[in-house]
C-alpha positions, 0 to 999 in steps of 0.5 A: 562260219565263213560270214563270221570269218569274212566280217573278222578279216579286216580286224585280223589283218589290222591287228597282224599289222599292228603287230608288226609296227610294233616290232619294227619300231622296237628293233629300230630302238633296239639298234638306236640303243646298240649304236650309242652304247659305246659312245654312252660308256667312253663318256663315263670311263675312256679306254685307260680306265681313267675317270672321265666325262661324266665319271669325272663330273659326279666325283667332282661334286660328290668331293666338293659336297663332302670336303669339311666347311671353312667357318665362313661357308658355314655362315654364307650357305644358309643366308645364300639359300635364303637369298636364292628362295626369296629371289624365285618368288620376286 
């Protein structure tokens, strides 16, 4: 018994070492993760509740997607995405 837990020791102490990297890295990611989420939520909406940053951004696009087309636009889109496609493969 005492050879088999001699022959296993070096396996036992690498995988306890393993371990305890693995632990490591996931509390400095959790820290990393800590440390930014403010600075993550003051970019989508500052203190005032106002939309801001990104918030702002995606409102803007989603608005502009979503106004009605003036007739010309709804000409020009389709012949500007042909024009786009064709241009990639030139």
């Amino acid at each position: 018994m005492q050879n088999s837990l001699d022959d296993l020791y070096p396996d036992i102490k690498g995988t306890v070492a393993s371990a305890t990297v693995a632990v490591t890295s996931a509390a400095y990611a959790s820290e990393a993760v800590r440390d930014a989420a403010p600075r993550v939520a003051k970019s989508v909406v500052d203190i005032s509740g106002s939309l801001d940053g990104v918030a702002a951004d995606v409102r803007r696009e989603a608005d502009e997607i979503t106004k009605p087309k003036r007739w010309y636009q709804k000409i020009l889109g389709p012949v500007y995405t042909a024009a786009r496609l064709v241009a990639m493969f030139m």
